[in-house]
C-alpha positions in Angstrom: 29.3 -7.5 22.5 26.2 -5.5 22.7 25.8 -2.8 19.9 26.3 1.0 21.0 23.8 2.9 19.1 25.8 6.0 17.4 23.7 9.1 17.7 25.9 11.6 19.3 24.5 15.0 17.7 27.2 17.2 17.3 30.5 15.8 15.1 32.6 17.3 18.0 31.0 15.3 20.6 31.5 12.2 18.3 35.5 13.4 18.0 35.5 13.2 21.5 34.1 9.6 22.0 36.4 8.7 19.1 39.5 10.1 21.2 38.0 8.2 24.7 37.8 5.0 22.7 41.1 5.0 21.1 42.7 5.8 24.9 41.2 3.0 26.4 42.0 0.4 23.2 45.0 2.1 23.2 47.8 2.0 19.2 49.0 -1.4 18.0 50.2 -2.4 14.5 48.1 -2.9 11.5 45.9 -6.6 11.7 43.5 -7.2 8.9 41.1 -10.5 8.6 40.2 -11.7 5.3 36.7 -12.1 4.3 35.1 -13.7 1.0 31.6 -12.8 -0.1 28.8 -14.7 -2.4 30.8 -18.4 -2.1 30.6 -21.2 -2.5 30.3 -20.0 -6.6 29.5 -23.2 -8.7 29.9 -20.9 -11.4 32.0 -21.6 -15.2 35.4 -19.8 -15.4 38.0 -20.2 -17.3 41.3 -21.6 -15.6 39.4 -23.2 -12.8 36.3 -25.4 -12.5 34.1 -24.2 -9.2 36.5 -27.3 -6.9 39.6 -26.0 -7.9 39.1 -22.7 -7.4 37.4 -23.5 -3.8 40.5 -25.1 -3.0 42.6 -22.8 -4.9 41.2 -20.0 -1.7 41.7 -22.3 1.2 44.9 -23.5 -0.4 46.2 -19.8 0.0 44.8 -19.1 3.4 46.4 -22.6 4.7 49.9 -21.9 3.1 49.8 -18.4 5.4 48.1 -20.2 8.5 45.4 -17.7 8.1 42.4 -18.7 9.4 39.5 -16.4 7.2 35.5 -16.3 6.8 32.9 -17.5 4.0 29.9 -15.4 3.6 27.7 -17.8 2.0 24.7 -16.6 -0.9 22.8 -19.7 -0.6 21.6 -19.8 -4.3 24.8 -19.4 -5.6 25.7 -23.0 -4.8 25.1 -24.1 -1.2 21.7 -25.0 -2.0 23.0 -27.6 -4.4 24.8 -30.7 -2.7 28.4 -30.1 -4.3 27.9 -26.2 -3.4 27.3 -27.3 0.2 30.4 -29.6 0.1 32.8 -26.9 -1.0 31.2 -24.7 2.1 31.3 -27.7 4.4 35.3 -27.5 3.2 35.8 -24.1 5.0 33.9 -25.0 7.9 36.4 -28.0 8.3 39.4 -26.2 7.3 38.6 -23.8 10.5 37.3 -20.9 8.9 34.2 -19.3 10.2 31.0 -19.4 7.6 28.7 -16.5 7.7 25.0 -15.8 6.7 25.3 -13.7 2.8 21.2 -13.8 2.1 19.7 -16.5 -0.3 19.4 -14.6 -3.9 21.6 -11.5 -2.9 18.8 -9.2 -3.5 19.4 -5.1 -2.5 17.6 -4.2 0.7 17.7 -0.3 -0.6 15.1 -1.0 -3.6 12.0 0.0 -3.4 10.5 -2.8 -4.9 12.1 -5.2 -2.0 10.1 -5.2 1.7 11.6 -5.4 4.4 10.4 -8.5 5.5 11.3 -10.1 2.3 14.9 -9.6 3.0 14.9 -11.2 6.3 13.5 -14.1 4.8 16.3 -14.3 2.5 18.0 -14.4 6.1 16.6 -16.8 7.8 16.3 -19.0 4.3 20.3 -19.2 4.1 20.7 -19.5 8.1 19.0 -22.9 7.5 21.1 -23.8 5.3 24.7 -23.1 7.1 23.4 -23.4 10.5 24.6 -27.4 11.0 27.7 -26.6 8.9 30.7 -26.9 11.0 32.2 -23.4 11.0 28.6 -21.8 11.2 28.6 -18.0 13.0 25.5 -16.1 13.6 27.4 -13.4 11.6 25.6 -11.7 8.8 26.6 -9.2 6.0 24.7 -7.2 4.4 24.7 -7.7 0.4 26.2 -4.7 -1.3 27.1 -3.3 2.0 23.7 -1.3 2.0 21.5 -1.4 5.1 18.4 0.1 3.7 17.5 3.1 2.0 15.1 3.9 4.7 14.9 4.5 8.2 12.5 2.0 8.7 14.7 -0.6 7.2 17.4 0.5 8.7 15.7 0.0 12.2 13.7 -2.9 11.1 17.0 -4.8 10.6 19.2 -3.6 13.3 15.9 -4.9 15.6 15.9 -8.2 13.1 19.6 -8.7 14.4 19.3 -8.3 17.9 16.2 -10.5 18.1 18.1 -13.9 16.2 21.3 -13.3 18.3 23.2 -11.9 15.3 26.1 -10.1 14.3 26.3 -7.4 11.7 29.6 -8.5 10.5 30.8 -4.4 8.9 33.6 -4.2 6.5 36.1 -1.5 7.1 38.2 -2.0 4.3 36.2 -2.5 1.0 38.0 -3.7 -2.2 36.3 -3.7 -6.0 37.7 -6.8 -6.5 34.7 -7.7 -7.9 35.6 -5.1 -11.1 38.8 -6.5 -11.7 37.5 -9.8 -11.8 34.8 -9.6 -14.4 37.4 -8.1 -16.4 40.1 -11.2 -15.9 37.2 -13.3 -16.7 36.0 -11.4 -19.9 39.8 -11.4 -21.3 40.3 -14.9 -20.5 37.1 -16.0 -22.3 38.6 -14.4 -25.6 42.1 -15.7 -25.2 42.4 -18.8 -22.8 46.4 -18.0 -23.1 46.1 -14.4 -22.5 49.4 -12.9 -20.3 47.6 -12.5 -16.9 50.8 -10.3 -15.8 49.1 -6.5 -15.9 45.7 -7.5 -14.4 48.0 -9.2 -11.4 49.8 -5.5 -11.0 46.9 -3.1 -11.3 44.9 -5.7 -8.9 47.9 -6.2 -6.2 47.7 -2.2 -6.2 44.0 -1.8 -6.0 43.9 -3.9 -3.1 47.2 -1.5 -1.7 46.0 1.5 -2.2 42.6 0.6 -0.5 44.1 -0.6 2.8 46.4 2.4 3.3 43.4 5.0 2.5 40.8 2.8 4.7 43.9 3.0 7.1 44.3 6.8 7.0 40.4 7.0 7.6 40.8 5.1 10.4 43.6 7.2 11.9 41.5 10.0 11.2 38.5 9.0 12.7 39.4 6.6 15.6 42.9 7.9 16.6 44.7 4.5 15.7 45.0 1.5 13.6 41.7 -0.3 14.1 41.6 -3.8 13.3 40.3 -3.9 9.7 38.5 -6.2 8.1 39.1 -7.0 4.3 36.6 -7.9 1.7 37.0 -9.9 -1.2 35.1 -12.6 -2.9 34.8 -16.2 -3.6 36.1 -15.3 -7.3 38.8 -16.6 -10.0 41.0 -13.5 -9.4 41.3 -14.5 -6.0 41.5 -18.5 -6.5 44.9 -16.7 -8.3 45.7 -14.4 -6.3 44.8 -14.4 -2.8 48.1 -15.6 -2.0 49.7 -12.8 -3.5 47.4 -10.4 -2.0 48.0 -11.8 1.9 51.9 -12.0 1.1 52.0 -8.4 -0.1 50.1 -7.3 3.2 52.4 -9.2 5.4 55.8 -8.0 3.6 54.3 -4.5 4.0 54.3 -5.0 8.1 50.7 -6.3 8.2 49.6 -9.4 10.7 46.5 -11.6 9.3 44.1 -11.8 12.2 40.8 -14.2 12.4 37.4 -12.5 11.9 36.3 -13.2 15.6 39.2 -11.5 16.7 39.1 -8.4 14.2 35.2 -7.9 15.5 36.6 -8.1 19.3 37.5 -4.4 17.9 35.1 -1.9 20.2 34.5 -0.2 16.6 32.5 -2.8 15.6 30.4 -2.3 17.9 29.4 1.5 16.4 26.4 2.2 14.5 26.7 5.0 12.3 23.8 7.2 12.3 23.0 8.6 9.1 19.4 7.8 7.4 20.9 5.0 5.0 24.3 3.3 6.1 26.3 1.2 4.2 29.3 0.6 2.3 32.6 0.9 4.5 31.4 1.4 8.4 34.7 3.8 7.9 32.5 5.7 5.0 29.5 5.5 7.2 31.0 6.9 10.1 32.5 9.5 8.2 29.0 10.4 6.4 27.8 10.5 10.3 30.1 12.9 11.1 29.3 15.3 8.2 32.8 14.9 6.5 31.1 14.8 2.5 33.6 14.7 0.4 36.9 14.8 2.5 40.5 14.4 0.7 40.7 10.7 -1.2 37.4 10.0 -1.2 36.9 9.4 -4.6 39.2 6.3 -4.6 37.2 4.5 -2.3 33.7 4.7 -4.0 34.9 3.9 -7.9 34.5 0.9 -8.6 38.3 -0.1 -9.6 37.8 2.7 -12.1 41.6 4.0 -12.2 42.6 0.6 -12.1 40.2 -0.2 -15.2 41.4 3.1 -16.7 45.3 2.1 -16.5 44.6 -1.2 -17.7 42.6 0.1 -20.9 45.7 2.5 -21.5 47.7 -0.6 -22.0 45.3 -2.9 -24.5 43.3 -4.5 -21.7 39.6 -4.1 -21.7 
């Protein structure tokens, strides 16, 4: 699908194409595909060994016939032959395997070129391209396209010309918090009761896909098809399953990633100077909405999660 550059100028005239677009796509229930950033991890945790929790995440996916995608950060482990083989293992397993960058470097420092970035690109597109699974799908790393114009551009140009997809998040978790806390607690007490970090996390994850739901409402006119990130991580080698029965229960339907980015949103760019994070919080920044109600919770970091936790002896 070719990209629609977003640069109506008035937020009115962007309600309006938000209204045309939801008439022609027309309401449906809620779908969500999963996604999983920075794997194959051949880091130490405790619980798991890197194998076990690789096939802890396709375990889960495969007991809810959910077919998902691996964004792959090459140095992380596919760049070492057992890394590769746990990637190869989602490629075979039917999931699609996406292009995560080489190092994971931040395209909005200063001290990183442009052109540096898109050789962390086209370093990690060698390495999944003969992978079966293998999408010209790329995701930015920390959801930031560039604290410029320039790179902003410079990559959206850099996409178009390797036949690439910038493959958005609309519904962004800080998994990522929660898990470097089950880690850190599990390090000092191997037999630690895992049962409040399972709540607060199931609820994170909860709260996130009904406000990224709302914002969609809000902005599109109807349920978009979202797309959910999490990471290749022990809190999900635990509970991923949990996570994907709690969305179903709650009336949602697990959608592959090809099928979530047949959504014509995905096909927006947002136009403000430096996008990132949620295309859902970029379009909103587009449209001038600042700080709108609930906000807060979608930029913290886990931080009322962490904060209920604490309250209870966990930190």
């Amino acid at each position: 699908m070719a990209l629609i550059p977003w640069r109506l100028p008035r937020p009115h005239c962007v309600l309006a194409g938000f209204a045309l677009l939801a008439a022609m796509t027309g309401a449906g229930a809620q779908s969500v595909a999963i996604t999983l950033d920075d794997g194959p991890q051949l880091e130490t945790t405790p619980l798991m060994s890197p194998a076990q929790r690789n096939e802890a995440l396709l375990a889960a996916l495969r007991r809810h016939g959910a077919k998902a995608a691996l964004f792959v950060t090459g140095a992380n482990g596919a760049d070492r032959p057992e890394g590769r083989a746990l990637a190869r293992a989602w490629g075979e397993a039917g999931h699609a395997l996406g292009n995560h960058t080489m190092t994971h470097p931040d395209l909005n420092s200063a001290q990183l070129s442009l052109a540096q970035y898109q050789a962390e690109i086209d370093a990690c597109q060698a390495l999944i391209r003969e992978l079966p699974g293998a999408q010209p799908w790329f995701r930015f790393t920390y959801l930031r396209e560039g604290n410029t114009a320039e790179k902003r551009d410079g990559m959206r140009a850099f996409l178009r010309e390797r036949g690439m997809r910038n493959a958005s998040v609309s519904l962004d978790t800080s998994d990522w918090r929660l898990n470097a806390l089950l880690v850190q607690v599990l390090r000092r007490d191997p037999q630690a009761d895992l049962t409040l970090i399972r709540q607060a996390y199931l609820d994170h994850v909860w709260q996130r896909a009904q406000a990224y739901r709302a914002l969609a409402q809000r902005l599109q006119g109807r349920d978009i098809a979202q797309v959910l990130l999490l990471h290749h991580n022990l809190i999900n080698a635990l509970w991923l399953d949990d996570v994907i029965a709690m969305l179903k229960q709650r009336g949602w339907t697990v959608v592959p990633p090809e099928r979530a980015y047949e959504d014509p949103v995905y096909a927006l760019q947002p136009a403000n100077p430096a996008p990132g994070q949620s295309l859902l919080l970029g379009m909103a920044r587009s449209l001038g909405l600042g700080r709108f109600e609930g906000w807060e919770r979608l930029v913290d970091d886990g931080d009322a999660e962490i904060a209920w936790l604490k309250a209870r002896g966990i930190e």
